[in-house]
C-alpha positions as CSV (number, residue, x, y, z in Angstrom):
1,X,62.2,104.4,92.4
2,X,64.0,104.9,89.2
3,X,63.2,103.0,86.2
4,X,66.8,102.4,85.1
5,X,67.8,101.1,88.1
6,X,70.0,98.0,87.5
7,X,67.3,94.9,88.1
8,X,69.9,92.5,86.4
9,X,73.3,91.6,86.2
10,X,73.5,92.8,82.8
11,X,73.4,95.9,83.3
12,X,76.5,96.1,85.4
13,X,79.9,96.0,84.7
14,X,82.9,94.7,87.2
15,X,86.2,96.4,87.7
16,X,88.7,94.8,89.9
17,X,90.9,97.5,91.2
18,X,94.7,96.5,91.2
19,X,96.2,100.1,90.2
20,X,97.8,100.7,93.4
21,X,101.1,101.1,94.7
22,X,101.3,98.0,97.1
23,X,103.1,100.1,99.5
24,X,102.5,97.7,102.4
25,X,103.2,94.9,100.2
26,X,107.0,96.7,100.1
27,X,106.1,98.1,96.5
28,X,104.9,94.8,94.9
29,X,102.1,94.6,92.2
30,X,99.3,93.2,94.6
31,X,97.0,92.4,92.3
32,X,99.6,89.3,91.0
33,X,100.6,88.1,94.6
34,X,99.5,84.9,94.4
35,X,97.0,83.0,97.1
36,X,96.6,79.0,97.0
37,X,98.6,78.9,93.6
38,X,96.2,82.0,91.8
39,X,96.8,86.0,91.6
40,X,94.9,87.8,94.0
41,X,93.5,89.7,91.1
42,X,91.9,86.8,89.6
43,X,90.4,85.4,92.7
44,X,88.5,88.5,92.9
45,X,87.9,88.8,88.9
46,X,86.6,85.0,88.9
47,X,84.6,85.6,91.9
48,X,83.2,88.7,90.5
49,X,82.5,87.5,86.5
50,X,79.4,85.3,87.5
51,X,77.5,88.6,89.4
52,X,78.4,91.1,86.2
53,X,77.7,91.1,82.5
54,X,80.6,92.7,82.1
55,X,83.9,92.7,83.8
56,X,87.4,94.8,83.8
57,X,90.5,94.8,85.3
58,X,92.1,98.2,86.5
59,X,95.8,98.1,86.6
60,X,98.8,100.5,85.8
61,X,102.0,97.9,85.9
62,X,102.4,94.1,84.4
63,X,99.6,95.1,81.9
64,X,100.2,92.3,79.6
65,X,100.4,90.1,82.6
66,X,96.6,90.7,83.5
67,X,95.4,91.0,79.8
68,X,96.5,87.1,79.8
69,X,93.4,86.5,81.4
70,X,91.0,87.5,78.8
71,X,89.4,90.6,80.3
72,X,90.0,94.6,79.3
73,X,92.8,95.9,81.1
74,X,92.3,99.7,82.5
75,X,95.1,101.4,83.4
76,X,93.9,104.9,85.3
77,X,92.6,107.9,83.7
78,X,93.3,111.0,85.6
79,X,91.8,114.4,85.2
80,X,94.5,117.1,83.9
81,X,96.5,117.9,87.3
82,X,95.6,115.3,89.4
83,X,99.2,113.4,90.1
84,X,99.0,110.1,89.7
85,X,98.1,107.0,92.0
86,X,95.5,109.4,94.1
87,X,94.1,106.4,95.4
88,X,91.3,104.0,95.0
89,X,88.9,107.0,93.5
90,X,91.0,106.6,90.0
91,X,90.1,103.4,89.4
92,X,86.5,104.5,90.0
93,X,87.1,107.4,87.5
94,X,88.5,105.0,84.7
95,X,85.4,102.1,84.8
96,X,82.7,105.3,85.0
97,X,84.3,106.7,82.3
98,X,85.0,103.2,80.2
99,X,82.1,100.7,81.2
100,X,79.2,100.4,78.8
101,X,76.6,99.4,81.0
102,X,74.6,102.1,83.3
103,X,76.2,101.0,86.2
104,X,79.9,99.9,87.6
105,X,80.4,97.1,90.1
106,X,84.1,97.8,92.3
107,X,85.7,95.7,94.1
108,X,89.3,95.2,95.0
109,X,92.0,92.6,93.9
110,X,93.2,92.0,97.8
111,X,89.9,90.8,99.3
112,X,89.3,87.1,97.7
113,X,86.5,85.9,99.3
114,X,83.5,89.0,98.9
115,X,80.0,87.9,99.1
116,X,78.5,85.9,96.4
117,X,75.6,88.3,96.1
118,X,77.3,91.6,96.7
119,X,75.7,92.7,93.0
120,X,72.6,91.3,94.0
121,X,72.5,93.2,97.5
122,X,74.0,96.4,96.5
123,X,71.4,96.3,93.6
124,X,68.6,95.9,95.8
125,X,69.4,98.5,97.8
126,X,70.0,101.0,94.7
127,X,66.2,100.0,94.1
128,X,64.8,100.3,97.5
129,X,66.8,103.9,98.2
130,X,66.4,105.3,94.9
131,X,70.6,106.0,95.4
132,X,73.0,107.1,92.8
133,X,75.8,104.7,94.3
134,X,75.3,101.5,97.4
135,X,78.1,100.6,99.2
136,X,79.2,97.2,101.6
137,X,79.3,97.6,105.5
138,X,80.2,95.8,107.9
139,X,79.3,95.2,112.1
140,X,82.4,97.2,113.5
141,X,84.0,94.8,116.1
142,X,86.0,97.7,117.6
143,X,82.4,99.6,118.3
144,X,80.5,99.0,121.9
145,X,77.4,99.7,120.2
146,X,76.1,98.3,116.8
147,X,78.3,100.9,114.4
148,X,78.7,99.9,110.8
149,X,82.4,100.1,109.4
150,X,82.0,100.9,105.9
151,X,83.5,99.2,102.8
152,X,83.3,102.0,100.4
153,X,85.3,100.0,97.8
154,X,82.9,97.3,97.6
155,X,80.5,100.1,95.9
156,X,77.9,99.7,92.9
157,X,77.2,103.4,91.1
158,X,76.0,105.0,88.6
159,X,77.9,105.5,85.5
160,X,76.6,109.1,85.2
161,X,79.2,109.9,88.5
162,X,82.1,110.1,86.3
163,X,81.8,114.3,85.7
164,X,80.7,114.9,89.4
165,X,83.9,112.6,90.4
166,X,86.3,114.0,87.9
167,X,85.5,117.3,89.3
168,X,86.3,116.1,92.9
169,X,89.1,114.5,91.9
170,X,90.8,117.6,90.5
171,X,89.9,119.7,93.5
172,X,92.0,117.7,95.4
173,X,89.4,115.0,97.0
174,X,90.9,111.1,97.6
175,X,88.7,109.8,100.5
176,X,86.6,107.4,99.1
177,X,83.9,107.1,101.8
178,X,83.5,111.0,102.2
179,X,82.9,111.5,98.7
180,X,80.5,108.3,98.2
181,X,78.8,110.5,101.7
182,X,78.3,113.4,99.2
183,X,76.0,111.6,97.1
184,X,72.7,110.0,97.2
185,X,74.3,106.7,99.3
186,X,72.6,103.3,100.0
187,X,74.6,101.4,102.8
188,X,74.2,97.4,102.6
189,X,74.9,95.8,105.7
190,X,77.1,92.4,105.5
191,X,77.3,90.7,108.5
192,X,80.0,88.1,107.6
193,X,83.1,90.3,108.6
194,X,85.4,87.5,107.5
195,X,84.2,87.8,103.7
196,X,85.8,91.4,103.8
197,X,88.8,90.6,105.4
198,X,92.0,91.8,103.0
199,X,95.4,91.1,102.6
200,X,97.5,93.8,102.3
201,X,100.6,92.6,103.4
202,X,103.0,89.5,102.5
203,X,102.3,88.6,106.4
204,X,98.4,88.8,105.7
205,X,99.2,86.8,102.4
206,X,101.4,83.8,103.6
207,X,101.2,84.3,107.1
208,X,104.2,85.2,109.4
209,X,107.6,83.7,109.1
């Protein structure tokens, strides 16, 4: 077990991710659809302050919109190459490359109701696994058996990932989960499906017409 592993919530910072293209949201900025009168974004960043010492927004339009809220604003940070909006692996990029702290909490803005002890849990496992990164999972209802579907988003890592990342971003990698599989991984099992459930669409948000 590693003696730097994170046994605190100080030692972790939290980035909500709201840097991407809300394509199925028809283009909108989903991170500032708003959900019983608040942006998604800051259900998830209010949710996610009381499990971090730190916390971050990531975000590349309406900038002064989420600086209003009183956290760092961290619009992506691409290796030289990489077009932008490669995905969800930016925004990892930016807080490993900008937190402080030895480790980065992720999370992002369209799920508002994650577990109140995802740090907690994901740090635990870091501990027990002796892992470079953890990641949330969930019991797959689609699976016969007792498969986990993963939630590679929800994922605690090391800050020191930023160069091995950086390199996969600029040859060309954007899956989240196959490059979170290329490292030392802890998977955390969830079984509260609902507490993962997102809404990526303006049906998801406000229901259908």
């Amino acid at each position: 077990m590693s003696s730097d592993l994170p046994p605190n919530r100080l030692h972790i910072t939290g980035l909500v991710l709201a840097g991407g293209q809300g394509r199925r949201m028809g283009g909108l900025d989903k991170g500032l659809q708003t959900r019983d009168g608040r942006p998604l974004a800051r259900h998830a960043a209010e949710r996610l302050a009381p499990q971090v010492g730190a916390l971050a927004v990531n975000a590349n339009r309406h900038l002064d919109a989420y600086a209003a809220w009183g956290w760092p604003v961290w619009p992506d940070e691409l290796p030289e190459g990489v077009p932008p909006h490669p995905g969800p692996l930016a925004g990892w990029l930016t807080g490993l490359r900008r937190c402080t702290t030895p480790w980065l909490l992720t999370v992002p803005c369209d799920t508002p109701a994650f577990p109140l002890d995802l740090a907690e849990r994901l740090a635990a496992a870091l501990q027990a696994d002796d892992a470079e990164l953890a990641v949330a999972a969930t019991p797959d209802p689609a699976a016969a058996d007792d498969a986990l579907y993963h939630q590679p988003v929800f994922c605690l890592a090391r800050r020191e990932l930023a160069g091995p990342l950086a390199q996969a971003l600029a040859g060309g990698e954007r899956r989240v989960m196959r490059w979170a599989a290329s490292r030392r991984l802890a998977i955390v099992r969830f079984d509260d499906v609902a507490a993962f459930d997102n809404l990526n669409t303006l049906a998801d948000l406000h229901g259908p017409d």
